[in-house]
ZAZAFI-485665 format. One record per residue (C-alpha): residue number from 0; residue in three letters; x, y, z. Coordinates in Angstrom, 2 decimals. Layout:
N
+------+------+---------+---------+---------+
| resi | resn |      c1 |      c2 |      c3 |
+------+------+---------+---------+---------+
|  NUM |  ALA |       X |       Y |       Z |
...
+------+------+---------+---------+---------+
***
This chain:
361
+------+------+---------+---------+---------+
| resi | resn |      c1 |      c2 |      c3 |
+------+------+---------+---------+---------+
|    0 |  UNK |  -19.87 |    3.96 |   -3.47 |
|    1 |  UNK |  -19.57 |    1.54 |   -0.87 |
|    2 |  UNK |  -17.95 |   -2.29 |   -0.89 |
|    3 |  UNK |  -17.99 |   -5.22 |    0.86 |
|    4 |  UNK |  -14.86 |   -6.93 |    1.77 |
|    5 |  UNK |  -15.83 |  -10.75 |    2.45 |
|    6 |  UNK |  -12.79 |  -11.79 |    4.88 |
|    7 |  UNK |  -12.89 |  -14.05 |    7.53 |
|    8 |  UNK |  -14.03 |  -10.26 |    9.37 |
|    9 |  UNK |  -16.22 |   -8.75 |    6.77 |
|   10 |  UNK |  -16.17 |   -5.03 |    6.71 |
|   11 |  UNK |  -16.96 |   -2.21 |    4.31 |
|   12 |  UNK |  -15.40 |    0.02 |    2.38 |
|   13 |  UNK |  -16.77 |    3.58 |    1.73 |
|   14 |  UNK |  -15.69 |    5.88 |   -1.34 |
|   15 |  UNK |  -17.26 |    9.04 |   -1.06 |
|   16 |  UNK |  -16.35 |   12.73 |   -1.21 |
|   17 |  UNK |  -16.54 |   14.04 |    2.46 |
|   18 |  UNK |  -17.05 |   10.88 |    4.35 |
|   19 |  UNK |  -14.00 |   11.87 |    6.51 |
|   20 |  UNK |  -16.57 |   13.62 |    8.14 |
|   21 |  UNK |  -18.88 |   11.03 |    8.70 |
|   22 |  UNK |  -16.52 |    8.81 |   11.02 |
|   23 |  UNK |  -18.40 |    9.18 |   14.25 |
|   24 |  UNK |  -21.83 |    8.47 |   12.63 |
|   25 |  UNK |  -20.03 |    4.81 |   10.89 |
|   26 |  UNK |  -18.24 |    4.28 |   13.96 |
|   27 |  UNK |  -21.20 |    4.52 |   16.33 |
|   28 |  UNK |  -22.53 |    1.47 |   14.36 |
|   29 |  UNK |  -19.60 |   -0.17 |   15.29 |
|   30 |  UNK |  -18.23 |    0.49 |   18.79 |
|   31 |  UNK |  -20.21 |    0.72 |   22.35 |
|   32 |  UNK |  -21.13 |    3.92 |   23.25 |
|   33 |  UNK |  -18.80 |    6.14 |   25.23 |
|   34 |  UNK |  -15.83 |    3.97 |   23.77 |
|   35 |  UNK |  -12.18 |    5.53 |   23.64 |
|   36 |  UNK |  -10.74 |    6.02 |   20.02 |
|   37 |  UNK |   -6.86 |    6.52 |   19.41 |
|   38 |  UNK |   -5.84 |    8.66 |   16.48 |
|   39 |  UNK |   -2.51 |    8.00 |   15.06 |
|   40 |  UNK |   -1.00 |   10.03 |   12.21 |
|   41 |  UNK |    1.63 |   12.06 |   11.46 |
|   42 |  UNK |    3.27 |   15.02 |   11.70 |
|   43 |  UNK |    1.78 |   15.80 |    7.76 |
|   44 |  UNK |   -1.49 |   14.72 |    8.03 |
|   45 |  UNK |   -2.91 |   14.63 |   12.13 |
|   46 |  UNK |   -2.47 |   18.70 |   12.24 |
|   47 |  UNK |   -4.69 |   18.96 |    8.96 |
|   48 |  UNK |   -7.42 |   16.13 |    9.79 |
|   49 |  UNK |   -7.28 |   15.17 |   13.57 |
|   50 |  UNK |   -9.45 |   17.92 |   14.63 |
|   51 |  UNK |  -12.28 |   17.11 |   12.25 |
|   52 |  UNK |  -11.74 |   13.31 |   13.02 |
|   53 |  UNK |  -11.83 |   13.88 |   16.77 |
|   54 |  UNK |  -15.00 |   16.39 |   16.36 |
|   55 |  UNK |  -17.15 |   14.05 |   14.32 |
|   56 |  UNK |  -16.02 |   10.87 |   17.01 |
|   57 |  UNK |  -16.64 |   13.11 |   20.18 |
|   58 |  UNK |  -20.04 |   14.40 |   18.62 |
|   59 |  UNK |  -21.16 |   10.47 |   18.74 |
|   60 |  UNK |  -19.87 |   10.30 |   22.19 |
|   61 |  UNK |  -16.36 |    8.40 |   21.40 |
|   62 |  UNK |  -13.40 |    9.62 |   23.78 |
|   63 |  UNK |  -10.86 |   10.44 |   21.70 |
|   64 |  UNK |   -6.90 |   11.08 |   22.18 |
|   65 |  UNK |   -3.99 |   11.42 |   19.67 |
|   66 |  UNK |   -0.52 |    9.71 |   18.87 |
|   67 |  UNK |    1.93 |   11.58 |   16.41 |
|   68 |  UNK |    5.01 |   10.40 |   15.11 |
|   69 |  UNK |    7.46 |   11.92 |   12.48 |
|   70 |  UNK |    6.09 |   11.99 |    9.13 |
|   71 |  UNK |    8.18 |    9.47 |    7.12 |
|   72 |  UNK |    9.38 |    6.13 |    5.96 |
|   73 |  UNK |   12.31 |    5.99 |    8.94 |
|   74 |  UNK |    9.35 |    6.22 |   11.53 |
|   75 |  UNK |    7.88 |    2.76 |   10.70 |
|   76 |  UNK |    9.31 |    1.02 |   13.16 |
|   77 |  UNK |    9.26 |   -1.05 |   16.04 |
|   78 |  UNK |   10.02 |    1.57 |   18.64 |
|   79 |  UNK |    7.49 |    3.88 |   17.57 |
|   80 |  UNK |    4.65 |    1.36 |   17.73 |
|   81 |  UNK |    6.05 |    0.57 |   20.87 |
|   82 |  UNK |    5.12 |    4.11 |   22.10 |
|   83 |  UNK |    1.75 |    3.39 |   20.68 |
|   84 |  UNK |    1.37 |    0.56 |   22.81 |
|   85 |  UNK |    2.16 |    3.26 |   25.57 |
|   86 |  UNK |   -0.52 |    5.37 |   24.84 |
|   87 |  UNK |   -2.69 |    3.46 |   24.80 |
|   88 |  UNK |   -1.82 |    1.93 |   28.08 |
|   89 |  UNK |   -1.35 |    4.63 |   29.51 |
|   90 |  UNK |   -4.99 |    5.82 |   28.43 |
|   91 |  UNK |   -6.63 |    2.27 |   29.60 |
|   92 |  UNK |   -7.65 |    1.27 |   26.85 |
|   93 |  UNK |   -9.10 |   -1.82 |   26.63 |
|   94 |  UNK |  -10.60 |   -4.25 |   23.71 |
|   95 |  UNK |  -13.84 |   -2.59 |   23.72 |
|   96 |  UNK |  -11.93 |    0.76 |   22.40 |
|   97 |  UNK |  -10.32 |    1.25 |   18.89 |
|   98 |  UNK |   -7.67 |    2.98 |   17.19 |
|   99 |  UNK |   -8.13 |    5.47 |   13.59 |
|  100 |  UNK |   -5.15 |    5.21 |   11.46 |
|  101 |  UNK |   -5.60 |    8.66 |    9.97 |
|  102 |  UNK |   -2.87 |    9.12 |    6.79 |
|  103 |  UNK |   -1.18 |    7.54 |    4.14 |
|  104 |  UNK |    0.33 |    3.51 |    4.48 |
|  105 |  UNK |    3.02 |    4.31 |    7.00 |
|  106 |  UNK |    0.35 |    5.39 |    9.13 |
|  107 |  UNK |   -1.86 |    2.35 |    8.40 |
|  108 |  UNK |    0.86 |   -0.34 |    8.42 |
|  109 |  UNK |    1.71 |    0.76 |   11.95 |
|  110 |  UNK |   -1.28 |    1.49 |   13.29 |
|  111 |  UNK |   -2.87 |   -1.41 |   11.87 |
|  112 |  UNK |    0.06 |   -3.42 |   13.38 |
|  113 |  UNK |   -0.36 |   -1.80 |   17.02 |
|  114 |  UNK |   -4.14 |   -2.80 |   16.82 |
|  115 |  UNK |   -2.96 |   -6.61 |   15.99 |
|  116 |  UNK |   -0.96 |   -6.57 |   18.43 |
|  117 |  UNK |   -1.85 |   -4.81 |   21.55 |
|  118 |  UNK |   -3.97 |   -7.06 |   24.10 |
|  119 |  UNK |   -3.78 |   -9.77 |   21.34 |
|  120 |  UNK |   -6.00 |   -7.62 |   19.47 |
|  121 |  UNK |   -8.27 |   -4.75 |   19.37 |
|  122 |  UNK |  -10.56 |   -3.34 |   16.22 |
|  123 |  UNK |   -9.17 |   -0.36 |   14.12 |
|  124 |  UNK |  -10.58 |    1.68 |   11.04 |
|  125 |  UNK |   -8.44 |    3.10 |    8.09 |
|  126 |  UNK |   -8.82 |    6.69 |    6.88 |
|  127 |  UNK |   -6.35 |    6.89 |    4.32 |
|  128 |  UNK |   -5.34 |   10.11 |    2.98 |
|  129 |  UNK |   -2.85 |    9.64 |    0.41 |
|  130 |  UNK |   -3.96 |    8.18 |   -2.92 |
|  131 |  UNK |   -1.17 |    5.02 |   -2.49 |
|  132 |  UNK |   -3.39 |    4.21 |    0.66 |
|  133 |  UNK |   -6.68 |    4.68 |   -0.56 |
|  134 |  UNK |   -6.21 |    2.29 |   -3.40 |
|  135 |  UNK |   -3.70 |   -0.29 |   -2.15 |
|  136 |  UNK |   -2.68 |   -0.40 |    1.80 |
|  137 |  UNK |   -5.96 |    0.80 |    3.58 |
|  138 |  UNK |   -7.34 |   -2.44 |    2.08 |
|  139 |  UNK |   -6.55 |   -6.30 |    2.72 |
|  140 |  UNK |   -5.77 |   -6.27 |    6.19 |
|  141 |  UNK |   -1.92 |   -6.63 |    6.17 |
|  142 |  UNK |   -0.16 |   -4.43 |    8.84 |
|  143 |  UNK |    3.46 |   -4.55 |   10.02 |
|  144 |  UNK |    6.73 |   -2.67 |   10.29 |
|  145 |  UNK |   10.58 |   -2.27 |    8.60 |
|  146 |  UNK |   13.51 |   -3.68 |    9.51 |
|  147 |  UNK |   16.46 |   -2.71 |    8.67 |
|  148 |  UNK |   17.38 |   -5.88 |    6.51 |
|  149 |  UNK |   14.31 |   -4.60 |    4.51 |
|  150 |  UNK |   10.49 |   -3.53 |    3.71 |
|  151 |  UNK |    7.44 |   -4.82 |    5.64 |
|  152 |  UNK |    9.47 |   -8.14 |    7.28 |
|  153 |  UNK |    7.58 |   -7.52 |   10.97 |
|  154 |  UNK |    3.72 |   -8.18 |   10.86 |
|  155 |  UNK |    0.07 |   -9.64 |   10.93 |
|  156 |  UNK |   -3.04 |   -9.78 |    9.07 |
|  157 |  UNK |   -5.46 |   -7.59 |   11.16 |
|  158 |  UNK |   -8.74 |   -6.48 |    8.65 |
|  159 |  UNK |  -10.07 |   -3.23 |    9.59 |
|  160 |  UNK |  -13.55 |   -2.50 |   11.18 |
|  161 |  UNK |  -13.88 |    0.00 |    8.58 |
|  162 |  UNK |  -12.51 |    1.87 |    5.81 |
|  163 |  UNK |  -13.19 |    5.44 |    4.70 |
|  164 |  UNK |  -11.74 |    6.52 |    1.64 |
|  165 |  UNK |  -12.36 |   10.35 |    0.75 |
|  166 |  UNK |  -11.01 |   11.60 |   -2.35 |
|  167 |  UNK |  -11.10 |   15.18 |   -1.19 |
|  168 |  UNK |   -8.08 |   14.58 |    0.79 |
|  169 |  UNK |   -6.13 |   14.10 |   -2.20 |
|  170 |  UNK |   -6.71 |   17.83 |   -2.62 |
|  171 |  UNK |   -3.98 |   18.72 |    0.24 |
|  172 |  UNK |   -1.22 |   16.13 |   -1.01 |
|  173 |  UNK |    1.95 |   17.24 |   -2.54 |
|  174 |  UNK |    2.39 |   16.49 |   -5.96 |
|  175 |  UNK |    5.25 |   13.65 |   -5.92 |
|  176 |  UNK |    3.04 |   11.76 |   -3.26 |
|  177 |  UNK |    0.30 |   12.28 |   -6.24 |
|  178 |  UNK |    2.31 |   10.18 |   -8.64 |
|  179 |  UNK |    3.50 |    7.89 |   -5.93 |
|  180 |  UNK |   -0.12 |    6.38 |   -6.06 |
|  181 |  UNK |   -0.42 |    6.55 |   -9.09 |
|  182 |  UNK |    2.45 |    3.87 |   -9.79 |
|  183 |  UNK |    0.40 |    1.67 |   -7.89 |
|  184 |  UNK |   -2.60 |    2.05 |   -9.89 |
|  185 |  UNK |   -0.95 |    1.46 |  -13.16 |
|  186 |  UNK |    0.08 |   -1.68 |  -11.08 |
|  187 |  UNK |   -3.63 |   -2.48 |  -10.93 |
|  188 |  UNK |   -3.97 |   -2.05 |  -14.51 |
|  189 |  UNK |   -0.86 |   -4.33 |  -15.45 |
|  190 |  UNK |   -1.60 |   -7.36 |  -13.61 |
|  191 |  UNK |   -5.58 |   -7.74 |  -13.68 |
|  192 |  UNK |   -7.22 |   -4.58 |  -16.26 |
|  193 |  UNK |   -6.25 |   -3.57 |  -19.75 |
|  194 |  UNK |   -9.49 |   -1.54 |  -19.51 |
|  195 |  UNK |   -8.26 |    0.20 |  -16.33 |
|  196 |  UNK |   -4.76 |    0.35 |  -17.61 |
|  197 |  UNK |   -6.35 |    2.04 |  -20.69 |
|  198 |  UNK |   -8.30 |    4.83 |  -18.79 |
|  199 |  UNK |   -5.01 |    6.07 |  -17.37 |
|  200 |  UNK |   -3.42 |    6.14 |  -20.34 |
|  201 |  UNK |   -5.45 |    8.10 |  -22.12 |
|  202 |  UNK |   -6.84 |   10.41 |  -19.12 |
|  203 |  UNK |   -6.84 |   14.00 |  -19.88 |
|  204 |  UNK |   -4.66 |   16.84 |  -17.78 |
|  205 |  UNK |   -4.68 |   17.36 |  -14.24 |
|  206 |  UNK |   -6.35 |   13.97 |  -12.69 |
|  207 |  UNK |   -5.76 |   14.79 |   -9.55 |
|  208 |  UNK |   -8.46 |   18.09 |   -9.53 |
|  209 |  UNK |  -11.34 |   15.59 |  -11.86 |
|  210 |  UNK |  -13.31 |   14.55 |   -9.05 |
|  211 |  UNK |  -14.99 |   11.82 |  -11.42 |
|  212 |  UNK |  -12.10 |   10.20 |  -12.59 |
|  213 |  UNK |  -10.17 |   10.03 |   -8.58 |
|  214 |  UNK |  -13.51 |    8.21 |   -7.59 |
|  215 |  UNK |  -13.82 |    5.91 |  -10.59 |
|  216 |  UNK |   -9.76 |    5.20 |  -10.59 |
|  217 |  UNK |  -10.44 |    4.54 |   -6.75 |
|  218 |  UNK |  -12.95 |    2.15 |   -6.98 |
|  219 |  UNK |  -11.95 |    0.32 |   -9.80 |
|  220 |  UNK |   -8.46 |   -0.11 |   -8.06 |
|  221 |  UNK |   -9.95 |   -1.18 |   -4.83 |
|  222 |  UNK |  -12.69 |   -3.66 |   -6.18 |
|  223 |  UNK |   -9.93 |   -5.71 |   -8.10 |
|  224 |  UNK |   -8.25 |   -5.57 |   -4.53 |
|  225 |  UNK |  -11.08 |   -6.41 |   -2.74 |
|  226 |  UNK |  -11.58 |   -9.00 |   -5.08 |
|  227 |  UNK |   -8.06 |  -10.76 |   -4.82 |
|  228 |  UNK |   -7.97 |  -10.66 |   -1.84 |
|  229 |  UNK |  -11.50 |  -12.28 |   -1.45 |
|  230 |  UNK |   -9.87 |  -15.29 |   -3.23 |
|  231 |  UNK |   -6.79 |  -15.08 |   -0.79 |
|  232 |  UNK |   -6.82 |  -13.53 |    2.61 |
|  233 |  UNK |   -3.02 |  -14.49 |    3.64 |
|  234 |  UNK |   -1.43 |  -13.89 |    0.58 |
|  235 |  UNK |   -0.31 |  -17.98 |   -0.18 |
|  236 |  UNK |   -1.25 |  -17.41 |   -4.15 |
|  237 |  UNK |   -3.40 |  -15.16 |   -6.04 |
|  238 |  UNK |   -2.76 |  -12.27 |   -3.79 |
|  239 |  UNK |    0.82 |  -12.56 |   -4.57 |
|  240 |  UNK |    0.46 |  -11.21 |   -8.03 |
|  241 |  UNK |   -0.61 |   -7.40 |   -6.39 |
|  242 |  UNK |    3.35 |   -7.50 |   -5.43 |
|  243 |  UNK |    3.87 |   -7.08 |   -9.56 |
|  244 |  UNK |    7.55 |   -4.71 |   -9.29 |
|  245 |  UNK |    7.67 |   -5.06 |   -6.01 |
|  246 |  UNK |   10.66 |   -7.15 |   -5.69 |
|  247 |  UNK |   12.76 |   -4.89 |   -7.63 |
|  248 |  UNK |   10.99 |   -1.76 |   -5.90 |
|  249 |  UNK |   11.48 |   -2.77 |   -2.45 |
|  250 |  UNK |   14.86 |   -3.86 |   -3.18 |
|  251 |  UNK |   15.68 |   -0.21 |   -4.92 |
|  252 |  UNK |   13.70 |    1.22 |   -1.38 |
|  253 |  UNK |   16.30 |   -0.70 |    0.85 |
|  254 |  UNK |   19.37 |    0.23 |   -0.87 |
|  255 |  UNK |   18.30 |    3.84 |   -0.74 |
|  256 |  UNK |   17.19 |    3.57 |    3.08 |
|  257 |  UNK |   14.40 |    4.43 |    2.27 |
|  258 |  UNK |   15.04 |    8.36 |    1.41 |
|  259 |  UNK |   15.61 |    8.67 |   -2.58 |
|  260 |  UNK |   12.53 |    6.89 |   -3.60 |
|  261 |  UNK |    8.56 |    6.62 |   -2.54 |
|  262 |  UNK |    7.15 |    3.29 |   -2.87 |
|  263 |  UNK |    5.51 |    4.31 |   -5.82 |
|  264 |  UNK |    8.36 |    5.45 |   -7.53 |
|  265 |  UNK |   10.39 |    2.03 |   -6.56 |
|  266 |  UNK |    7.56 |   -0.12 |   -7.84 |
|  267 |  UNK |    7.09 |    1.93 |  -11.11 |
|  268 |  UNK |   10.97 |    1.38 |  -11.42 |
|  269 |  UNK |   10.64 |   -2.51 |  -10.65 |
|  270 |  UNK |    7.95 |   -3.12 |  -13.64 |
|  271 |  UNK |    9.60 |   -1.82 |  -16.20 |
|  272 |  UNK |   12.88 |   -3.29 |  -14.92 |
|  273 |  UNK |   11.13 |   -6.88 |  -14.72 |
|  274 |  UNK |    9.41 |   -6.60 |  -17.71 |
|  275 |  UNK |   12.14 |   -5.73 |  -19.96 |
|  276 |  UNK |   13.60 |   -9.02 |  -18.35 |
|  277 |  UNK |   10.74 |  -11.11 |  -18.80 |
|  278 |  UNK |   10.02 |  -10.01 |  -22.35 |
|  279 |  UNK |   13.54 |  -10.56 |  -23.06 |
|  280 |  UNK |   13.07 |  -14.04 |  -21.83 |
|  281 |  UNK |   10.39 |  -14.81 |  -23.78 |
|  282 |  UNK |    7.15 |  -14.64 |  -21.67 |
|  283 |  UNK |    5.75 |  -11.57 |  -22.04 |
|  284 |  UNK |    4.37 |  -10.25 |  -25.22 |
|  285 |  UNK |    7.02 |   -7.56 |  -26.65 |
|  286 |  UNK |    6.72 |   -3.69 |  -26.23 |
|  287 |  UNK |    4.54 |   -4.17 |  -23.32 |
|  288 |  UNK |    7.31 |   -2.66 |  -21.17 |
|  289 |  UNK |    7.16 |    0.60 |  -22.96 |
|  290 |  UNK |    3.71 |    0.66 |  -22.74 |
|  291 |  UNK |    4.11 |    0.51 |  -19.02 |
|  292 |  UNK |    7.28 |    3.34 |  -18.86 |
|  293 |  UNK |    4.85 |    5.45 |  -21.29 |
|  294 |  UNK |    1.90 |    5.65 |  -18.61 |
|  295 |  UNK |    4.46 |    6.10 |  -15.33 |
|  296 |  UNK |    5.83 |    8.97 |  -17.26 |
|  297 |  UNK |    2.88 |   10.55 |  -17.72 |
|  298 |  UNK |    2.46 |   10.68 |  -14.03 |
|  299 |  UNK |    5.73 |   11.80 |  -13.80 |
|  300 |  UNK |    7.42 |    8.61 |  -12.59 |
|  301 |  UNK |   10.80 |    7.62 |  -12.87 |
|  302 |  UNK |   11.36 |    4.37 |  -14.84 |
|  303 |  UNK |   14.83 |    3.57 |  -14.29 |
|  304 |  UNK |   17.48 |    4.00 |  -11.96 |
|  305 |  UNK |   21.24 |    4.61 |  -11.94 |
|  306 |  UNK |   21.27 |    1.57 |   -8.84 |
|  307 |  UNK |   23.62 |   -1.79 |  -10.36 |
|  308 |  UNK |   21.53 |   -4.61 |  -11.04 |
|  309 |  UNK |   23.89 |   -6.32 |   -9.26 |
|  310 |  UNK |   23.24 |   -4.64 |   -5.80 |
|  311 |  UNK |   19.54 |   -5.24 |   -6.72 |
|  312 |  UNK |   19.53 |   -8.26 |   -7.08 |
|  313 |  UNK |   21.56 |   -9.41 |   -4.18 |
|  314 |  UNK |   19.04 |   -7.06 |   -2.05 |
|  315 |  UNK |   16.27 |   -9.52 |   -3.37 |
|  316 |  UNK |   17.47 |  -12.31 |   -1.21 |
|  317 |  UNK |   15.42 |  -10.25 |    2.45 |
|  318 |  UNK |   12.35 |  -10.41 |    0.61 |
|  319 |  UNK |    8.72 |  -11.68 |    1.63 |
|  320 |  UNK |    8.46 |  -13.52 |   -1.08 |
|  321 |  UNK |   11.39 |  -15.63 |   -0.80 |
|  322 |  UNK |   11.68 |  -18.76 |    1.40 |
|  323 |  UNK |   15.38 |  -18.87 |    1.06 |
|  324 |  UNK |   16.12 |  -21.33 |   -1.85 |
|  325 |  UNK |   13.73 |  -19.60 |   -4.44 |
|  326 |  UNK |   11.87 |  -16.46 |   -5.35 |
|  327 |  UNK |    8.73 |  -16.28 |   -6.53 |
|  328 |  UNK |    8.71 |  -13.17 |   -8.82 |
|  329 |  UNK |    5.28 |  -11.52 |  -10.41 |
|  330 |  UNK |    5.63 |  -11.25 |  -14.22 |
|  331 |  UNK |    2.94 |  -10.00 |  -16.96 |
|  332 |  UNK |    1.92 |  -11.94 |  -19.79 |
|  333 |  UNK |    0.82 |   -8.85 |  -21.13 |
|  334 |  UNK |   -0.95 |   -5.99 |  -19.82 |
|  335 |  UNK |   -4.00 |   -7.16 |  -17.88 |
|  336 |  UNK |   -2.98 |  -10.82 |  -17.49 |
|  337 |  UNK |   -0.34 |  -12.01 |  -14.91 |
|  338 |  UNK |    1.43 |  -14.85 |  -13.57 |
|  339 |  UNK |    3.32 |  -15.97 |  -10.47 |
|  340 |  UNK |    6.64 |  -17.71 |  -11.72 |
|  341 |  UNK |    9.14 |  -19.56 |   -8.88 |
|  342 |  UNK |   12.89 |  -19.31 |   -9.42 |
|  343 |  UNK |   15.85 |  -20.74 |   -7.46 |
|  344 |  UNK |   17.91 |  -18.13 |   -7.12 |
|  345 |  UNK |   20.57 |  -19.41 |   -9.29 |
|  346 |  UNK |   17.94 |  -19.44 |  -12.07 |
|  347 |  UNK |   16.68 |  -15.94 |  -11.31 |
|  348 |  UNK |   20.31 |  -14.83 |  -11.32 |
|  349 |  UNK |   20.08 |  -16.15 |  -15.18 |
|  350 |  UNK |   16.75 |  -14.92 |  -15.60 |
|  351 |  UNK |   18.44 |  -11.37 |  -14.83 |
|  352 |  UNK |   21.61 |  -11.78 |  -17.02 |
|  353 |  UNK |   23.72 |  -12.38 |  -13.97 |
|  354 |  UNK |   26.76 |  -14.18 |  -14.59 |
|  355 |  UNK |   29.44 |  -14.65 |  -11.19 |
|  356 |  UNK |   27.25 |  -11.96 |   -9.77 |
|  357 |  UNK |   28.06 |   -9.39 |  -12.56 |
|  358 |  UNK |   25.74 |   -8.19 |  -15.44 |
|  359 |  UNK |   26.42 |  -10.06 |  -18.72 |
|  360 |  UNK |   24.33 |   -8.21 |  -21.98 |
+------+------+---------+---------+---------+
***
């Protein structure tokens, strides 16, 4: 299966079993011959992939070297894609070359970042490997780093050359990091697909060995991404709605530091949280939150969380999608239909049955 991403830098994006593979042959329609390629991953995924990746780029006459950093949320930071800028200036590289982000979002984020960044710019392809990647980060182009006031608050949107999504490397990922993707496409399904939502509700046992169902879930996750983000590149309106229990979830991530909860796992959290508010306030069609904690459970996600809405809320105020006065905050209508609603945060604090900062029933 292969899509089109029309962005102000087209590129495509290929979902096919084994296509990992096939990098040298996609990126020798891409890059000059004899061009250097830098391979950044992790200490999880670069000992398990790099030497395939660097064997299929070397075979099409790409010079290839490596970066690896410590697998992990802590390692998405400033400093280390500061030592990617090293490498690669230390290696010479120069806008003609490229770098692979080979792993799951931490891996792309960065990398993606270092590309945006380094000589104002050079071209990079995504290879994600974990299923949260392959159906959410690999695609739309946004890159950037933590800080430690919260999630994804250094960046730029820098589209890939290229992205190669291959389901078999789902086949080497632990089971949590399994579910952690799958929180995201249940996402998918709440803000934009009852039909999609549907088809993971009623999936049969053991998902993540159908080869079928990974490449139709893939591509029908990544075509209603591909298509938002169509409508909006830099994320001023539609795109907004793909951060549905994110504002919860990266609040949850933050107060954790990042350690008790994947992404997935926060964001599965946040839905249900906001929904349970929003049906309580009237705009969402009731029981749809259930219907949400249902499917996360079956993927064995958590859908609650012992964390004070209190201390949640006040780790709202660091968020993306604030400008300081007001939120805006992503809420369902009902599954498959979404809206973007703005809040001051005095009404939000209302909308979550704040009173003086304390939870009122």
């Amino acid at each position: 299966m292969e899509l089109t991403v029309k962005t102000s830098h087209p590129y495509k994006i290929r979902i096919e079993s084994g296509c990992l593979n096939q990098v040298g042959m996609h990126a020798g329609q891409l890059f000059p011959a004899g061009a250097k390629a830098m391979i950044v991953g992790d200490t999880n995924v670069l000992p398990i992939y790099g030497d395939a990746v660097e064997h299929a780029l070397t075979q099409n006459g790409f010079s290839c070297f490596r970066f690896m950093f410590p697998a992990g949320e802590q390692s998405k930071r400033l400093s280390v894609v500061e030592q990617i800028y090293c490498a690669l200036a230390d290696s010479r590289f120069t806008r003609s070359d490229f770098i692979v982000a080979l792993g799951g979002g931490v891996t792309g984020d960065m990398a993606g970042f270092a590309a945006a960044t380094f000589l104002r710019g050079i071209r990079f392809l995504q290879i994600p490997t974990s299923l949260l990647a392959q159906i959410d980060s690999s695609v739309g182009g946004k890159t950037g780093v933590d800080l430690p006031q919260g999630k994804n608050l250094v960046g730029a949107f820098h589209q890939p050359s290229l992205v190669l999504i291959d389901p078999q490397t789902l086949a080497t990922l632990p089971p949590r990091y399994f579910s952690d993707g799958m929180g995201e496409a249940v996402k998918y399904g709440c803000i934009k697909s009852r039909a999609l939502f549907d088809l993971l509700r009623t999936a049969g046992e053991n998902v993540g060995s159908d080869p079928a169902f990974l490449e139709k879930m893939i591509t029908d996750c990544v075509d209603i991404k591909r298509e938002v983000v169509e409508h909006d590149e830099l994320d001023t309106g539609e795109r907004m709605l793909l951060n549905f229990g994110h504002t919860f979830g990266h609040a949850l991530e933050k107060l954790y530091d990042f350690r008790k909860l994947s992404h997935g796992e926060a964001v599965g959290i946040g839905m249900v949280m906001m929904t349970r508010l929003s049906e309580k306030a009237g705009l969402t069609k009731p029981g749809t939150a259930d219907e949400i904690a249902e499917v996360l459970q079956k993927y064995q996600l958590p859908v609650c969380d012992e964390m004070g809405l209190e201390k949640i809320f006040e780790a709202t105020a660091v968020d993306k999608k604030s400008n300081g006065h007001s939120l805006r905050v992503i809420l369902l209508k009902e599954i498959g239909s979404s809206l973007i609603q703005t809040y001051s945060r005095e009404e939000f604090s209302k909308f979550c049955g704040l009173k003086d900062g304390m939870w009122h029933e």
